[in-house]
C-alpha positions as CSV (number, residue, x, y, z in Angstrom):
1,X,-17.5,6.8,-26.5
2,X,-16.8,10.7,-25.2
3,X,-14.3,12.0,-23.4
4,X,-15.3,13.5,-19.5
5,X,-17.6,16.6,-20.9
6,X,-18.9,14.7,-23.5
7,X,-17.0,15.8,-26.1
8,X,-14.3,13.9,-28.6
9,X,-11.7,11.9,-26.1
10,X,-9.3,14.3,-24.2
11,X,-5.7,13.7,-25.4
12,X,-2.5,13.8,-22.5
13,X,1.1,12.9,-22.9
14,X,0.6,10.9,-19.9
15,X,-2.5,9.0,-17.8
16,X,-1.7,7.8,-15.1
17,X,-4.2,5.2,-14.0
18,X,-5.0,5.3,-9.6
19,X,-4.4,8.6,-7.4
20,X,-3.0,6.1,-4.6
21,X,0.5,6.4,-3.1
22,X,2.4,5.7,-6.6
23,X,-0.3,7.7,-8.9
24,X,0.2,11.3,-6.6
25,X,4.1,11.0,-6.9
26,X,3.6,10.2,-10.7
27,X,1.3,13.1,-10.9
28,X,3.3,15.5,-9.5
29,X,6.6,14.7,-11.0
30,X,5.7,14.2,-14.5
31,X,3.8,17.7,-14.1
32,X,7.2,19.2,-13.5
33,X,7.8,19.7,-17.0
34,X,5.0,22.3,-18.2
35,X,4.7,21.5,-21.8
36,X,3.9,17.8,-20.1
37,X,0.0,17.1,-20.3
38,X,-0.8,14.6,-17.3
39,X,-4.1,13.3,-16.4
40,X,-4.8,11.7,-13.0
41,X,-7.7,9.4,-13.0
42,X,-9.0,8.3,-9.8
43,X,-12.2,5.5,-8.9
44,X,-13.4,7.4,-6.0
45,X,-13.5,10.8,-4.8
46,X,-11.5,13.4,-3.8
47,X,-9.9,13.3,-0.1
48,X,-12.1,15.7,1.5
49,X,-13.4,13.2,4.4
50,X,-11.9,14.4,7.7
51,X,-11.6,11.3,8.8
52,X,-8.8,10.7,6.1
53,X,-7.1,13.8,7.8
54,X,-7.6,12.9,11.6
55,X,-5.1,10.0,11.9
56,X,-7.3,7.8,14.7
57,X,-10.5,8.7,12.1
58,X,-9.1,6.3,9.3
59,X,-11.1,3.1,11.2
60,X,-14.2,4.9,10.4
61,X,-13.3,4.8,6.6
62,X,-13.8,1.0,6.5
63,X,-16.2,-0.3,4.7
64,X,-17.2,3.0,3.3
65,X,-17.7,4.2,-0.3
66,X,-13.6,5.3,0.6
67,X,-12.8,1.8,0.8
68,X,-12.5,-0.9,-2.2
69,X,-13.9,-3.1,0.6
70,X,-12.1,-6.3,-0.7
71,X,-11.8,-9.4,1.6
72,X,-9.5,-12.6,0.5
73,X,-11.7,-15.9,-0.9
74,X,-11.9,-19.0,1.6
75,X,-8.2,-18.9,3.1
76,X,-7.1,-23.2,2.9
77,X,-4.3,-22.8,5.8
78,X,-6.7,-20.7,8.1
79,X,-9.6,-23.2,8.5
80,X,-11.3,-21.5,5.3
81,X,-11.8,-17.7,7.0
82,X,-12.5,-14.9,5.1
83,X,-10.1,-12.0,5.8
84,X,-10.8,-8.5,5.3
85,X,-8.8,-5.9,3.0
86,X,-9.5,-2.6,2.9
87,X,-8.0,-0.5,0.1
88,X,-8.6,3.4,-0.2
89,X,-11.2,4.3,-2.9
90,X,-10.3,7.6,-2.8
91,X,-7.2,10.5,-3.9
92,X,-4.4,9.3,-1.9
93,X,-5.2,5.7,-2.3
94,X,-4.8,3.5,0.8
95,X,-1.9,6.4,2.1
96,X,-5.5,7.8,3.0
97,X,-6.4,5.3,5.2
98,X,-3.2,3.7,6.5
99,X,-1.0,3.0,9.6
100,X,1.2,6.4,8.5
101,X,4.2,3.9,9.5
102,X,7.1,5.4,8.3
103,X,9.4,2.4,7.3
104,X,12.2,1.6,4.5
105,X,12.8,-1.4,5.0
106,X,15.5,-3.9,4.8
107,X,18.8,-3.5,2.3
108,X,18.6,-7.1,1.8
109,X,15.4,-6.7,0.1
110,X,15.9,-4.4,-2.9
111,X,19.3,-6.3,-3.4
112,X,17.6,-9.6,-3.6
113,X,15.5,-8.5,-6.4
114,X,18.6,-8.7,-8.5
115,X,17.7,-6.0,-10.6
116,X,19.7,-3.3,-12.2
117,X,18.7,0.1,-10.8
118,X,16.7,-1.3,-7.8
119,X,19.5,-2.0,-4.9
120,X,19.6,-0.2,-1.6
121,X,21.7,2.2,-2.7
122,X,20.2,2.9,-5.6
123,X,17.0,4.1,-3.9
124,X,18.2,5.3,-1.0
125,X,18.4,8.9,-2.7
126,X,14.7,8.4,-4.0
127,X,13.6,7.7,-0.1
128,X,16.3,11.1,1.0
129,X,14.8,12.8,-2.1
130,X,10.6,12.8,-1.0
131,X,11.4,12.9,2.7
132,X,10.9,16.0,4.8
133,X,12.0,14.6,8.3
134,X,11.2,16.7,11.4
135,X,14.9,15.3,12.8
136,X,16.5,17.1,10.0
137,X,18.6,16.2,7.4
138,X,21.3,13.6,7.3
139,X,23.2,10.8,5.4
140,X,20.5,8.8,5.5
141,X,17.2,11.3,5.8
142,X,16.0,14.0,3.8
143,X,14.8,17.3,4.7
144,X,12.3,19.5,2.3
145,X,10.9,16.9,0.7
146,X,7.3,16.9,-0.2
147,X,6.3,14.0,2.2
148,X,6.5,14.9,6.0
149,X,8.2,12.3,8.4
150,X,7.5,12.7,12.5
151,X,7.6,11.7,15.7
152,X,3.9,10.6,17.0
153,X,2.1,13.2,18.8
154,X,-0.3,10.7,20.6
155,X,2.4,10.1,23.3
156,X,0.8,7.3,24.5
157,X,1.7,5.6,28.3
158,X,1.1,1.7,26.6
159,X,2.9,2.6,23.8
160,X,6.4,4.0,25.6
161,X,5.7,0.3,28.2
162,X,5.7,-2.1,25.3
163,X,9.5,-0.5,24.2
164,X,10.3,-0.6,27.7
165,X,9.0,-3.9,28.5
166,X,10.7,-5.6,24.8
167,X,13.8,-4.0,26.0
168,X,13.4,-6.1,29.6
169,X,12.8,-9.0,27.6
170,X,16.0,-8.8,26.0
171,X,15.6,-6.5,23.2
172,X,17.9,-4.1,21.6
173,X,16.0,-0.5,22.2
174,X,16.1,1.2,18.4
175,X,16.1,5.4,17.8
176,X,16.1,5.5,14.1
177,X,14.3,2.1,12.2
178,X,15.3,3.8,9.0
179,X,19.0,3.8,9.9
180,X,20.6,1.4,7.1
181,X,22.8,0.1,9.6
182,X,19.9,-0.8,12.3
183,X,19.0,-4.7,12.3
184,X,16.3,-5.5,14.7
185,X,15.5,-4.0,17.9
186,X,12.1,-1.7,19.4
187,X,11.1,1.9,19.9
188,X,8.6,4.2,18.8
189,X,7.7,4.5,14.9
190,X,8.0,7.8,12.7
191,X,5.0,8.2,10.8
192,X,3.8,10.3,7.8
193,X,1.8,12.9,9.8
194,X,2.0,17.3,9.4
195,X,1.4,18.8,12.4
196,X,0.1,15.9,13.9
197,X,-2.5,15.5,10.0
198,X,-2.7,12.6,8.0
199,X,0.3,13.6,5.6
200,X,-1.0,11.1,2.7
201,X,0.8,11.0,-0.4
202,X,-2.2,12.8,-1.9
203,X,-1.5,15.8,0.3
204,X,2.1,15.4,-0.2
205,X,2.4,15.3,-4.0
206,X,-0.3,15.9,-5.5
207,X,-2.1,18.9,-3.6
208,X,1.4,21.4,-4.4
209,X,0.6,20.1,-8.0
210,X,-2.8,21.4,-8.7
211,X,-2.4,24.4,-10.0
212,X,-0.5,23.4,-12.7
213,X,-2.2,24.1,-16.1
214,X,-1.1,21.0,-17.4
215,X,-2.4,18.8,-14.8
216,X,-5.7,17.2,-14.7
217,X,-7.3,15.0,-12.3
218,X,-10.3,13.0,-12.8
219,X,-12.3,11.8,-9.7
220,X,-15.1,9.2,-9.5
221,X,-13.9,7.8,-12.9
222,X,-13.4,3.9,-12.8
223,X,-10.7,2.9,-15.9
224,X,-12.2,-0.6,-17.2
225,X,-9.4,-1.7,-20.0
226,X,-6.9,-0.3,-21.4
227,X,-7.0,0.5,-25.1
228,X,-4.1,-1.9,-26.8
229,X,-3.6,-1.2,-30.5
230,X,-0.9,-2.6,-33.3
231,X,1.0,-4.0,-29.5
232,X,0.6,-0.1,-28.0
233,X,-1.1,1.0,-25.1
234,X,-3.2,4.4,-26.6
235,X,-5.4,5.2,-24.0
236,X,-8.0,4.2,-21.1
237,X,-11.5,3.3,-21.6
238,X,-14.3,3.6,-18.1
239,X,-16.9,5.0,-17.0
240,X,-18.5,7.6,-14.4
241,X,-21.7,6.5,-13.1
242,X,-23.1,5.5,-16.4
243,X,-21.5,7.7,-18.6
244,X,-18.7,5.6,-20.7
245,X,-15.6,7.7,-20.9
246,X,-12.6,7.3,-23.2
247,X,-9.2,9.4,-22.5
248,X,-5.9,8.9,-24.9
249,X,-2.4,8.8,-24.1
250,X,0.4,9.9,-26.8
251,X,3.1,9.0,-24.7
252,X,2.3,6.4,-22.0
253,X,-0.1,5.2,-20.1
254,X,0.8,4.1,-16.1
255,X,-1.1,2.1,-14.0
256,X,-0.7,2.7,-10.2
257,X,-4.3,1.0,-8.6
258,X,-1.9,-1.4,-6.4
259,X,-1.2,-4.8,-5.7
260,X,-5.2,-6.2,-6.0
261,X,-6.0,-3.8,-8.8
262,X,-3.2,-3.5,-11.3
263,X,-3.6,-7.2,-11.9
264,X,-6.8,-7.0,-12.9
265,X,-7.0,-4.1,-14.8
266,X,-4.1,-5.5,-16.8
267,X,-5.8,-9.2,-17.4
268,X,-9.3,-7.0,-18.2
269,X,-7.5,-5.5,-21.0
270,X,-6.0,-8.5,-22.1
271,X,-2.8,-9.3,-20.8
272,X,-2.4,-12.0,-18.2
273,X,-2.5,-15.8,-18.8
274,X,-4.1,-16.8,-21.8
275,X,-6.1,-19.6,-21.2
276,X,-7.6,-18.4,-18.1
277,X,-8.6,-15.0,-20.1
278,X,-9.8,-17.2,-23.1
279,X,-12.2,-18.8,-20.9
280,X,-13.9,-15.7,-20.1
281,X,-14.3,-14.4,-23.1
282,X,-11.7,-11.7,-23.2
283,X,-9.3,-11.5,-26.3
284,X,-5.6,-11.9,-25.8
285,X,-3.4,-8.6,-26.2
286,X,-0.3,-10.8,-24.0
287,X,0.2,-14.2,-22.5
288,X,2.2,-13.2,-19.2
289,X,1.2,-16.1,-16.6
290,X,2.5,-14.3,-14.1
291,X,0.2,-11.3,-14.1
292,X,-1.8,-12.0,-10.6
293,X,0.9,-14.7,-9.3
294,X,3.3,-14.0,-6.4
295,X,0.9,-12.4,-4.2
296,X,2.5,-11.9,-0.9
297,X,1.6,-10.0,2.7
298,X,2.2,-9.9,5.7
299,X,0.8,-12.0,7.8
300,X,0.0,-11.3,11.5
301,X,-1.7,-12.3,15.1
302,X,-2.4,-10.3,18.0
303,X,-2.3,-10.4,21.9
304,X,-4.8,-8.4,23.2
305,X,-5.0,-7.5,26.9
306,X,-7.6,-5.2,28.7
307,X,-7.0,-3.1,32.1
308,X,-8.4,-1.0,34.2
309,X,-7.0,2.5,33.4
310,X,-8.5,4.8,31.2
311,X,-5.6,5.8,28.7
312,X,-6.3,3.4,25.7
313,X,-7.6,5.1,22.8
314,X,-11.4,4.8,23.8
315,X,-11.1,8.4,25.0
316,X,-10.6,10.1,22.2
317,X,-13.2,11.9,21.4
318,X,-13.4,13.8,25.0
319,X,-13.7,17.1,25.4
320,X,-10.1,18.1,26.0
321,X,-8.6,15.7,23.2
322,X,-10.7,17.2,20.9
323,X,-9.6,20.8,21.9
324,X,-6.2,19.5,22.3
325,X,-5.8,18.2,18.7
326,X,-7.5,21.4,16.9
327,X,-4.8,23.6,19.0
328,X,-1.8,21.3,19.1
329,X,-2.5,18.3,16.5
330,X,-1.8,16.5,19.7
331,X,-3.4,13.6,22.0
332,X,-5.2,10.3,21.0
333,X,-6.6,12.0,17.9
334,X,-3.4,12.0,16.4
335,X,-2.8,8.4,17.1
336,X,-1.7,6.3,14.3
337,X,-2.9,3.2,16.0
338,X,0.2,0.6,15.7
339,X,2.4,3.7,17.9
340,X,5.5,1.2,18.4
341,X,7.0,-2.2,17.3
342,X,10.0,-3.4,16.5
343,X,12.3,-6.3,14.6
344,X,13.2,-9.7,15.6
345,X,14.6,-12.9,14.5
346,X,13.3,-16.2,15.1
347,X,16.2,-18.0,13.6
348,X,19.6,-16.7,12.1
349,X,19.6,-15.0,8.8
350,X,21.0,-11.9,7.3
351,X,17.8,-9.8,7.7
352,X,14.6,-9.9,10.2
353,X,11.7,-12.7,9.8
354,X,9.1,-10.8,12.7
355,X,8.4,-7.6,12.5
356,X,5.8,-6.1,16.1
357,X,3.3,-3.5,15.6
358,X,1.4,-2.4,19.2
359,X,-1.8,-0.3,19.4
360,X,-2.7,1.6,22.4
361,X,-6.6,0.2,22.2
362,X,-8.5,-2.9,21.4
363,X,-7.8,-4.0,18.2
364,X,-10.4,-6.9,17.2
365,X,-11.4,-7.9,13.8
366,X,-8.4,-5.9,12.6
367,X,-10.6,-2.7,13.4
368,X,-13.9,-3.6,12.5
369,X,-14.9,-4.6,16.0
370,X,-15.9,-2.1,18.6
371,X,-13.3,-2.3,21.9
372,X,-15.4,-3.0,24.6
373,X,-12.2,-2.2,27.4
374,X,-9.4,0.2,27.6
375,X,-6.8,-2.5,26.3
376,X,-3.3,-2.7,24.7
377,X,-2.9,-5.1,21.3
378,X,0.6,-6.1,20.0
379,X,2.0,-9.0,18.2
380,X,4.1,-10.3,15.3
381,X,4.2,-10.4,11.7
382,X,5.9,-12.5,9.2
383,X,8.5,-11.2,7.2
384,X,9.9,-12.6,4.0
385,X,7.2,-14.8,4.1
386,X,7.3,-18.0,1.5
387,X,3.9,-18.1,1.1
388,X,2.5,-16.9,-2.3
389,X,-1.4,-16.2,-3.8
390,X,-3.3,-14.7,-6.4
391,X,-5.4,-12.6,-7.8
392,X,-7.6,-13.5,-10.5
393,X,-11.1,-12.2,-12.4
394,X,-14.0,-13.7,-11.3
395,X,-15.7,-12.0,-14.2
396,X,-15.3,-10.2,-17.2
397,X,-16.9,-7.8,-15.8
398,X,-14.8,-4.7,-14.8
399,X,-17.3,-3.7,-11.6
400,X,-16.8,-7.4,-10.1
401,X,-14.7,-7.7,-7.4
402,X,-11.5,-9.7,-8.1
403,X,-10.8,-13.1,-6.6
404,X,-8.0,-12.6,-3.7
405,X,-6.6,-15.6,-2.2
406,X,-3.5,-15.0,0.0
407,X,-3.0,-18.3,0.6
408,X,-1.2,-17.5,4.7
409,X,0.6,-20.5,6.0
410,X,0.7,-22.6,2.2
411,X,4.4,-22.5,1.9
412,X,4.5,-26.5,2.1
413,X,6.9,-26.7,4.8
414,X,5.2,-25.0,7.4
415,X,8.0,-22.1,7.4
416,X,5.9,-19.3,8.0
417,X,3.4,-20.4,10.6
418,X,6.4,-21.5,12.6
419,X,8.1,-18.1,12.5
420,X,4.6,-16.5,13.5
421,X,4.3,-19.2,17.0
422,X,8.1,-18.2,17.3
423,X,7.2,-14.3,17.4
424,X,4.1,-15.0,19.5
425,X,6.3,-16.4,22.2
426,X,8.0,-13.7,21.9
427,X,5.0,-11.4,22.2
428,X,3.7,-13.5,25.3
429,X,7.6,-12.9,27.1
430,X,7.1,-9.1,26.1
431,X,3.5,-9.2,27.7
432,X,5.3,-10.4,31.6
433,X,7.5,-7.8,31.7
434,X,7.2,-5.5,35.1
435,X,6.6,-2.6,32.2
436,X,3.7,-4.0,31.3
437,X,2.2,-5.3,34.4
438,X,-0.4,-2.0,34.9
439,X,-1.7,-2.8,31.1
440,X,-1.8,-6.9,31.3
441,X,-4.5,-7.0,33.6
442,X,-6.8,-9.4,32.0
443,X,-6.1,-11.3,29.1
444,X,-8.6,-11.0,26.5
445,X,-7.7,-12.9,23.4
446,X,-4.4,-14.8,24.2
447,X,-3.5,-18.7,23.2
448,X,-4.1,-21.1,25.8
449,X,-1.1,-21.6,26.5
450,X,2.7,-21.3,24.9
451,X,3.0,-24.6,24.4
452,X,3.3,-25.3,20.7
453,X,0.2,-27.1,19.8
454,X,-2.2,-23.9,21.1
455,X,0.4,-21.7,19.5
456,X,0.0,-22.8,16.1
457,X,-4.1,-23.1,17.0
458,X,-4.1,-19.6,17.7
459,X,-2.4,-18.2,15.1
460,X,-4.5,-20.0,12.7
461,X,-7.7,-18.8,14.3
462,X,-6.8,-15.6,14.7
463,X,-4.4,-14.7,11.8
464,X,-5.2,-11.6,10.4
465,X,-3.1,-9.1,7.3
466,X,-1.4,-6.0,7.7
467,X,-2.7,-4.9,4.7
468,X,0.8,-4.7,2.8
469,X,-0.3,-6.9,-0.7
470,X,2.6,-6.9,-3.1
471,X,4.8,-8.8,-6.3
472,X,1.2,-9.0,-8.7
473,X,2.9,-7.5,-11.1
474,X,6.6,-8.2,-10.5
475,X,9.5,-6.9,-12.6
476,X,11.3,-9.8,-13.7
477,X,7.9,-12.1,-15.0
478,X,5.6,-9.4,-15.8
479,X,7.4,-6.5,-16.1
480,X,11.0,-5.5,-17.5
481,X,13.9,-3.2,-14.9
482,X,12.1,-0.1,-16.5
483,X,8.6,-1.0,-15.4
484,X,7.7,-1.5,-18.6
485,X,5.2,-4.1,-19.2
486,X,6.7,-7.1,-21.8
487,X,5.2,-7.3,-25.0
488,X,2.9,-4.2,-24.6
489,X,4.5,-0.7,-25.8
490,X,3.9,2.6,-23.8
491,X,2.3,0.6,-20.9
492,X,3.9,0.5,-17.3
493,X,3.2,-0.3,-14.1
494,X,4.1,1.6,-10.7
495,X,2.7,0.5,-7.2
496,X,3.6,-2.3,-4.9
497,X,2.7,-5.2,-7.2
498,X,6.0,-4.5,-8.9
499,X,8.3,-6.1,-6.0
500,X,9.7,-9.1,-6.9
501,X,9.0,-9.4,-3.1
502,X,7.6,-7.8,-0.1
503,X,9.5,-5.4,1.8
504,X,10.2,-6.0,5.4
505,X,8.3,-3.7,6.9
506,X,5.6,-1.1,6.0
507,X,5.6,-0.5,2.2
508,X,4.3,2.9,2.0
509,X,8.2,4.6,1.6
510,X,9.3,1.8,-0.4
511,X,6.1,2.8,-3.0
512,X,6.7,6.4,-2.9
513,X,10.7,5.5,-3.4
514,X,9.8,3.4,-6.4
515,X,7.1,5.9,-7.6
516,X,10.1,8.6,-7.4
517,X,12.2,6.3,-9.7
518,X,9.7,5.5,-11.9
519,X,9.2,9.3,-12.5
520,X,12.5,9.7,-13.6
521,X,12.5,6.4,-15.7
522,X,9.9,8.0,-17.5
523,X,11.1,11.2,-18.0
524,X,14.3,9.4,-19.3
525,X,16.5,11.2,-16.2
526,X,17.4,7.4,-15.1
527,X,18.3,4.7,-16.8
528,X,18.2,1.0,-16.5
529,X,21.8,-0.4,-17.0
530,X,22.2,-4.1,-18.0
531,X,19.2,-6.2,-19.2
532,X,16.9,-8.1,-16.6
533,X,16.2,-12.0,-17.0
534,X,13.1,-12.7,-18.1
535,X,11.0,-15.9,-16.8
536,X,8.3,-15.5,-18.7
537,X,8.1,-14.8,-22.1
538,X,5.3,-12.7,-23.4
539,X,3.5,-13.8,-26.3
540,X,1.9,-10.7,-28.4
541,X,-0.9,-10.3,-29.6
542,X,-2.3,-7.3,-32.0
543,X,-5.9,-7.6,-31.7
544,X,-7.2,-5.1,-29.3
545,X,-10.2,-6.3,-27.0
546,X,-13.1,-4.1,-28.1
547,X,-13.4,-1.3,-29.5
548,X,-9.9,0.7,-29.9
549,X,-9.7,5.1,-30.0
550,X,-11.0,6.5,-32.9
551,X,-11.4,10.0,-33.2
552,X,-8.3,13.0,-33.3
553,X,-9.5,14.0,-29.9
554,X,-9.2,17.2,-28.0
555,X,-6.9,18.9,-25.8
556,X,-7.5,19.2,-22.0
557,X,-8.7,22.7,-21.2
558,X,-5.9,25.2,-19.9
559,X,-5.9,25.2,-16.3
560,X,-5.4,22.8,-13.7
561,X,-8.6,20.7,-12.6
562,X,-10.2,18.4,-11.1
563,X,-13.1,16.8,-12.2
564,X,-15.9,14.3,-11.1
565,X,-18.9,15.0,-12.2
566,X,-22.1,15.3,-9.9
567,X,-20.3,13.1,-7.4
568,X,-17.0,14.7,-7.3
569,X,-15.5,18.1,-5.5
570,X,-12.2,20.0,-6.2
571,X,-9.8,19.6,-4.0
């Protein structure tokens, strides 16, 4: 096996496995240091798609070679439907192709995890630390940072009447979601946008990055295993196209390909339940049960009402949007799509259980569907959600798709689903307000009725994700407070499948935050005080599956690059 020329396998200090939101912040940090060799290895290609740059242009990336273009198996609670995930195949990761929702979160849910070095506070100077905030800087916001923080430039009319009408409704109206001391309430999101761009954290982190001499990136390179030997992670083995490739890691090797991914990457190379990885053939490096339990979302339903007047996001691409974006990075171009929102409870608690997202079009099919009207979409999500899945292989294969069940709605007591009927009553009570009357014209897709029976028949039919998978990999079961992965030296993990559990909110920050910390668990700049419990113990085993690194290897080339091949293009 060569390494990417052909040659004897290129040698690093560090590989980080998957450019997505967690691998660029690795990337860039670890790079820092310039007698550091990093290595970036991404699946797909570099982020020169426009569409990934255009905020409203990230619908078009679905289903495209940018997209992992996963969807869950036959969902039990949802009459068997098959939902749709889309995951970005491409630098960046899914920060390429997401909702740009700038959001923290809730302080109850890093102090919940219970785990030394991963309160609040404790990230809160990680979250200050990557932000560059238009508003400035402040106790509780950064300014400077590498990742840019704004108000949205789409300035749509539906968007500015759904805060209006939730505040008519009875809502709290909210300036600053990100304020530690803000509970619940609506308004208009930040989002991760430069001058009205895409500000993914690919052009964040890692574009500043890439003229470092001691900073590669592969593109178009798909990591099938890692190499395990004597217990230690040494390196990655893949392919591009059909040329096998083998890279080696003296120091560590980090795996950042997210909450569907990481899993399976991690049981391909051995580690994950034993019995279910005997059973396909694959030899046993670490018997961690966990690995591809506690998958969690967050699950959602739409209302969707169309109207008469021609402001929903259908007229983009005329003439004097077009021209008003290239001059002002302005104007339905620069849309994010779910412009406003907010928090609620359904019960009493000490955090949020609904979160609201509304779009200024019509949102069917969670994108995939053509709007046929000018319409406005909004509705809940469940936060804190009970409800648990899994990801598991479907083959030994690495090229085969995993097997994602999300299991919505299969918390046994019927928690969740009734927090999602009590936000859709909600959403139906935002939907009468006098703020909304120009935009509620004609119902579209809408229950029945609110009566409770239609409620809970709706949301099952038309239940849909927010994208926001997370806990695959959790510390606490699978891995230890340092990331580290039990029972396997030199091997971490850094993405969204290491929450214990899901975030309220958008998870982008929250991965970047964790990403952050992570960078400076590795450089040894933070430390994990105390010990973490354990659940699970790992059971070790020192027989590599396949073939392990042979060879001295080579150095990378001086020079910073980026490489894929015939497919691939510098960025």
């Amino acid at each position: 096996m060569s390494g990417p020329r052909g040659g004897p396998a290129a040698v690093y200090d560090y590989l980080v496995v998957g450019a997505g939101s967690a691998g660029c912040v690795l990337a860039a940090r670890l790079s820092e240091a310039p007698g550091v060799r990093v290595c970036l290895v991404e699946a797909g290609p570099a982020d020169d798609d426009e569409n990934v740059h255009v905020p409203l242009g990230a619908g078009r990336l679905f289903r495209t070679r940018l997209d992992w273009d996963y969807d869950t198996h036959d969902e039990p609670f949802l009459g068997g439907r098959r939902l749709y995930l889309p995951r970005g195949r491409v630098l960046g990761g899914s920060s390429s192709m997401n909702g740009m929702v700038y959001m923290r979160g809730h302080r109850s849910d890093y102090d919940g995890w219970g785990l030394p070095g991963w309160t609040f506070d404790d990230l809160l100077p990680y979250f200050i630390r990557s932000e560059d905030n238009e508003r400035g800087r402040s106790p509780v916001h950064g300014a400077g940072g590498p990742l840019s923080v704004s108000e949205g430039r789409s300035r749509n009319p539906m968007s500015t009447a759904f805060v209006e009408a939730a505040v008519q409704a009875g809502h709290t109206a909210v300036d600053d979601f990100n304020d530690p001391d803000v509970r619940e309430g609506f308004g208009l999101y930040q989002v991760t946008q430069r001058d009205g761009r895409r500000c993914s954290n690919a052009t964040a982190f890692l574009r500043p990055a890439l003229e470092r001499p001691n900073l590669t990136v592969e593109t178009n390179l798909q990591v099938h295993r890692i190499v395990v030997e004597g217990g230690r992670a040494r390196g990655v083995a893949g392919a591009r196209l059909d040329e096998a490739v083998e890279l080696r890691a003296e120091r560590e090797v980090i795996v950042c390909t997210g909450a569907y991914n990481s899993p399976q990457l991690l049981m391909l190379s051995g580690i994950g339940p034993a019995d279910e990885l005997r059973e396909l053939g694959i030899p046993v490096v670490a018997d961690l049960p966990m690995v591809g339990r506690n998958l969690q979302d967050h699950p959602s339903a739409n209302l969707v009402f169309a109207h008469s007047r021609p402001v929903s996001l259908l007229i983009a691409d005329g003439a004097e949007h077009v021209r008003r974006f290239a001059e002002e990075g302005a104007g339905p171009l620069a849309s994010n799509v779910p412009e406003a929102g907010g928090f609620a409870r359904s019960r009493s608690g000490p955090a949020p259980d609904l979160q609201f997202h509304a779009s200024p079009l019509m949102l069917l099919d969670v994108g995939l569907a053509a709007p046929t009207d000018h319409a406005i979409s909004f509705g809940p999500c469940v936060l804190g959600a009970r409800s648990r899945g899994s990801v598991t292989l479907a083959s030994p294969d690495p090229t085969a798709k995993p097997r994602i069940r999300h299991a919505y709605y299969g918390d046994g007591d019927g928690a969740d689903l009734a927090t999602l009927v009590a936000g859709l009553r909600m959403a139906l009570e935002i939907s009468r307000q006098a703020a909304l009357a120009a935009y509620t014209e004609k119902p579209h897709l809408v229950p029945e009725s609110d009566g409770e029976a239609d409620l809970r028949d709706y949301a099952r039919r038309c239940t849909q994700t927010l994208f926001h998978p997370a806990g695959t990999c959790a510390m606490g079961t699978v891995l230890d407070a340092g990331l580290r992965v039990l029972g396997v030296e030199a091997l971490r993990v850094v993405d969204a499948s290491v929450m214990p559990t899901l975030v309220r909110g958008n998870p982008n920050a929250a991965v970047t935050s964790i990403a952050e910390r992570a960078a400076d668990l590795v450089r040894g700049t933070a430390s994990v005080p105390g010990t973490v419990s354990v659940h699970n113990t790992a059971s070790v085993h020192n027989t590599a599956p396949g073939r392990g690194v042979t060879g001295s290897g080579t150095a990378p080339a001086a020079g910073a690059a980026v490489r894929g091949g015939a497919a691939g293009s510098p960025v």
